[in-house]
Phi, psi and omega in degrees: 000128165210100201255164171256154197239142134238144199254124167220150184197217180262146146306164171080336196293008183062033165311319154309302192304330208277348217262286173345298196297315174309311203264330176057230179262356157320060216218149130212160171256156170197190203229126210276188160313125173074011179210124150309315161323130182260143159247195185207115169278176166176147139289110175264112177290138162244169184331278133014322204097309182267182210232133168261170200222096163284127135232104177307086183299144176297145193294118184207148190278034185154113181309342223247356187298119142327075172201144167307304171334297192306308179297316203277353174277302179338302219297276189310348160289329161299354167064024187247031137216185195073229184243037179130187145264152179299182176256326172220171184236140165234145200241140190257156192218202164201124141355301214245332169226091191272334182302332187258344176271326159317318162313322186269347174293322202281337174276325186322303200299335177304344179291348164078052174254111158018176159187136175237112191237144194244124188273076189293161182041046183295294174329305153319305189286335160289293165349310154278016175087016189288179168214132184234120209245114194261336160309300176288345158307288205304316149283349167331281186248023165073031187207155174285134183217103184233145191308088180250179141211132166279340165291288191274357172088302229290122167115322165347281185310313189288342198270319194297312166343304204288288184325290183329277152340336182263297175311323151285331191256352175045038182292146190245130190322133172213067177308138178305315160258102188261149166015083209296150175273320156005159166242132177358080176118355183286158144346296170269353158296306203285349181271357192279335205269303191319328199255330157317324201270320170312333187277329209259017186198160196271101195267002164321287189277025136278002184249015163310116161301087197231011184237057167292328169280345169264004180268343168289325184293296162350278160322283206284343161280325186281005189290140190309326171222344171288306204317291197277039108291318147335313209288302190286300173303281233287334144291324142348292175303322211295294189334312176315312193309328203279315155320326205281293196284329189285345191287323162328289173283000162282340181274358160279331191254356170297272186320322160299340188279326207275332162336286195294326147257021130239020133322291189318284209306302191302321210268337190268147164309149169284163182138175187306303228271314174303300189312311175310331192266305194293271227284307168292279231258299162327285169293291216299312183267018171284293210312333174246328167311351160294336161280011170310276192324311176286338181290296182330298189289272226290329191265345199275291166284025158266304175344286197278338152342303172269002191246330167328297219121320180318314208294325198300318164344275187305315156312326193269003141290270222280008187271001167277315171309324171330296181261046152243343168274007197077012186270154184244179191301321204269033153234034141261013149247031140297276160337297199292323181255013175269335167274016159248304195226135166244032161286304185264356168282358131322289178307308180311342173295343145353321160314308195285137187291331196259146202279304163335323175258356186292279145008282141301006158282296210294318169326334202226003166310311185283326191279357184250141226260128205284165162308346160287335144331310216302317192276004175279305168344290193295327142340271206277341167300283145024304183285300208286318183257047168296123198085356204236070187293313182323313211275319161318278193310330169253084136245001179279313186317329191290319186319294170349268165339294196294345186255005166272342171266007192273326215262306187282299175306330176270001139311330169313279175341298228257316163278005160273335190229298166254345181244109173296120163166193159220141176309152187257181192275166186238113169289148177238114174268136182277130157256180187300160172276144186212167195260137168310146161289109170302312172285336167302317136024263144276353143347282198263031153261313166280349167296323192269359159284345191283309177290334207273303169326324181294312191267024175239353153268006155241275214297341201266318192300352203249318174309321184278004178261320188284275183354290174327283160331308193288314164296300197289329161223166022302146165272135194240126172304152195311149162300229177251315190279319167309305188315299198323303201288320178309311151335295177329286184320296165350293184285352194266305194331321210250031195186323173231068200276337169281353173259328182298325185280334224257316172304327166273345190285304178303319183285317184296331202271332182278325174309294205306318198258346169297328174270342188272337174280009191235009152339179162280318167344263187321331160297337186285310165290319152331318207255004178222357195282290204330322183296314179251015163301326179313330203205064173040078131228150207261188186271358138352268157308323195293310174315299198297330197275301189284349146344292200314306184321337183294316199193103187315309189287358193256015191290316186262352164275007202264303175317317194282322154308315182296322212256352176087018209287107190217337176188145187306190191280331162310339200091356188283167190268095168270158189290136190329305207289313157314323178250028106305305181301322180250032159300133181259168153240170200307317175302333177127000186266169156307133163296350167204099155320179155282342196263345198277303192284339181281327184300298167317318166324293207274343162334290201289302175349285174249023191263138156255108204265029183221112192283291183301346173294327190286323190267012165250348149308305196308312188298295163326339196238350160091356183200153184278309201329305201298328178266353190277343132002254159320282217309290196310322184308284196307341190269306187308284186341293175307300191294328208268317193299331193281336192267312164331289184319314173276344170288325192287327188257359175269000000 
């Protein structure tokens, strides 16, 4: 048997966690037709041997809401995109708030679909003295209900049973009580959920008052101005953290990368195909794949950040700020997921109902900082604080900080000037506070080091072999002074073999900069280094930057190929990060300064370096104008900030 489910519910009722636990990594996302909405597929093993096929639907207060999310769960309960109608539907519900998910149950169930409803965070609800009855639920409303947690598993087997059985036998809701015409939160909905919940639950003790202490927490996160002081330490902390801890495994995969090219070095014959496998394809994707750890660490404590209760908080502290900049409430999970891709947090303005506020999201989007950003960051914090993780870390949180606020001012500009209005306000529903899934957690941390591996095995490996190439030819004969010293070396050897090693070392460094400057790089970077010299880079760096439009993260293979950073001024084999630091420029100073690594910081900040972000602004917003736009701002912005920055600090 391999039927299909679709799983729907409230946001916060943990629908997701639950789609995890049934699916485990079977999991892909994808987009029904004709729709921007993401969903999530999985396979779910059953008892039996056969397989249901979840698709995990978006979290929404209401079959019946005008918002795409809403419509495309309609649509699909209704079988008018995908592959049909489903064969069942199972609807999560939470515990801990049954009056209002009963309402939504209650429109599911008007769909006339098999149906399965899962009482999530049952546990979490006892704890607190509910008492529930899933048998007398169950005859109620005339579907199988059965009692889970997705935090803890407990209830699985029976939820998987339940599906099974529904799905074969395909029984159609025939409630005992009937059904409100009402819409979710109407009148004859709430009286309909009121007189359920009396029969299936003891409601004194659902109605225990057992939260006083979270009603303390409640103020003070959600507070106007302690909240977002609130905000700023616990990022402030995580960032440190993330420095703190990562710097271990990064320094394990540094040495493995640095292993491995010289397993290369020892195995391969001298010649192309080595300089290409060490330099190209190795050093080029060590320099950003050494940032794995800190991509991880960072998704790993946002995980549990939000799985907490904190984050829905913290948004609804900065979101008075929001609409004093013109921004409107419902973009902040625009914004908020924009920091991971700002391709679909572009698409999610699709949500906001008013095309003004639409507008001024997608505006202030790009600027806020995505994971591809992460390993540039870590790179020039890395440079500018050495040995300083505390010091490291918040100058990373200010990167953040300078591109959210670089985002909310031009949404300020941009609703003062061509989109006149005001924003509308954002409702939030809070959820409880819990102690995070630590494995869910890490779930949704190795999913996104996995995407991140993915993209360092095609766009970052093909950029760093091109990159190579680019570099390595025309081939330009040594200079005069390279011969001279070799020469040199020649007559010394048999009497100083250690000054002599020491003469070739000096010869190899005047070839690598006589070819990387007469390379097509170099030649590219000659020709264009007049333009980014204001604000201290050479033609090196100029070549890395504009690399970067491509792809943000290969910004450090690009450096770590070009400049050849592979072994020290001795010849010794060194670590990624150590031969980015002691990279030179052809006169001989450091390649990346302290006012030179800060200018660059704030460069990658605020430049919008992602060519598919502009042509999915352009689709969204219906016009080029609105993205080249963008572009010219962010770019004009970015170059005036990187050039402060480096007069002050040079």
């Amino acid at each position: 048997m391999n039927g299909r489910v679709a799983l729907l519910g409230n946001p916060n009722t943990g629908k997701s966690s639950l789609f995890n636990r049934l699916c485990g990594l079977r999991t892909k996302t994808a987009n029904f037709p004709g729709s921007t909405v993401e969903h999530q597929m999985g396979t779910c093993g059953l008892p039996n041997g056969s397989e249901l096929t979840i698709i995990d639907l978006p979290g929404i207060y209401s079959l019946q809401l005008e918002l795409p999310e809403s419509k495309v769960c309609a649509d699909c309960l209704d079988g008018k995109i995908g592959d049909g109608r489903p064969d069942a539907a199972l609807v999560v519900v939470d515990a801990n708030n049954l009056p209002r998910n009963l309402q939504f149950a209650a429109s599911a169930l008007r769909r006339g679909l098999p149906t399965v409803i899962a009482v999530n965070m049952i546990d979490l609800a006892q704890r607190r003295g509910f008492q529930f009855d899933a048998v007398h639920a169950s005859r109620i409303l005339g579907v199988p209900v059965v009692p889970v947690s997705a935090r803890s598993g407990s209830g699985l087997d029976a939820l998987k049973a339940a599906l099974d059985e529904t799905v074969r036998t395909k029984p159609r809701p025939a409630p005992q009580i009937a059904l409100p015409d009402g819409e979710p939160g109407s009148s004859p909905s709430m009286r309909w959920a009121a007189s359920v919940l009396d029969a299936i639950a003891a409601a004194p003790a659902l109605q225990r008052d057992d939260s006083q202490l979270h009603d303390r927490l409640d103020w003070a996160f959600t507070h106007p101005r302690l909240g977002i002081l609130l905000f700023a330490a616990v990022m402030s902390l995580l960032f440190a953290a993330i420095f703190w801890l990562a710097q271990y495994p990064m320094e394990w995969v540094d040495m493995l990368f640095a292993s491995l090219g010289g397993v290369a070095e020892r195995v391969l014959p001298e010649g192309v195909l080595r300089e290409l496998i060490v330099s190209g394809v190795i050093g080029g994707v060590a320099a950003t794949v050494i940032f794995l750890p800190q991509i991880v660490l960072l998704f790993f404590l946002l995980a549990l950040l939000e799985d907490s209760g904190y984050l829905a908080r913290a948004a609804f502290a900065i979101d008075r700020v929001m609409r004093r900049f013109g921004l409107p409430g419902q973009a902040f999970m625009p914004l908020l997921s924009a920091h991971a891709c700002a391709l679909p947090a572009v698409m999610a303005t699709r949500l906001i109902p008013s095309r003004r506020d639409r507008i001024a999201t997608i505006m202030a989007i790009p600027f806020m900082s995505c994971s591809a950003r992460v390993p540039v960051y870590a790179l020039l914090t890395t440079l500018l604080f050495v040995g300083r993780p505390w010091a490291a870390g918040l100058a990373f949180i200010g990167c953040y900080a300078l591109g959210a606020i670089a985002g909310i001012a031009t949404a300020a500009i941009v609703g003062r000037t061509v989109l006149r209005g005001h924003p509308t306000p954002m409702l939030l529903e809070l959820p409880a506070y819990r102690l995070p899934n630590i494995w869910q957690a890490i779930r949704a941390s190795l999913d996104r080091g996995w995407l991140f591996l993915r993209s360092a095995g095609s766009v970052i490996l093909s950029i760093a072999v091109v990159m190579w190439w680019l570099s390595a030819y025309p081939l330009v004969p040594p200079p005069d002074a390279a011969t001279a010293l070799r020469e040199q070396a020649v007559q010394i050897r048999e009497r100083d073999a250690t000054a002599a090693e020491a003469l070739d070392v000096q010869a190899s460094h005047l070839e690598q900069q006589a070819q990387q400057a007469g390379s097509f790089s170099g030649m590219v970077g000659s020709a264009l280094e007049p333009i980014f010299a204001p604000i201290g880079l050479d033609r090196q760096l100029t070549v890395a930057v504009l690399t970067s439009f491509l792809a943000r993260e290969v910004f450090t293979t690009t450096v770590f190929v070009l400049t050849g950073a592979g072994s020290d001024a001795e010849g010794n084999e060194s670590t990624t990060l150590a031969a980015v630091r002691s990279a030179k420029r052809d006169d001989g100073t450091p390649l990346l300064s302290t006012a030179t690594s800060a200018s660059l910081l704030v460069f990658f900040v605020l430049a919008l370096q992602c060519l598919p972000t502009v042509a999915v602004v352009a689709r969204e917003t219906g016009s080029w104008k609105w993205a080249i736009g963008q572009l010219a701002f962010m770019s004009v912005t970015a170059y005036a900030m990187a050039l402060l920055t480096y007069r002050v600090l040079s």
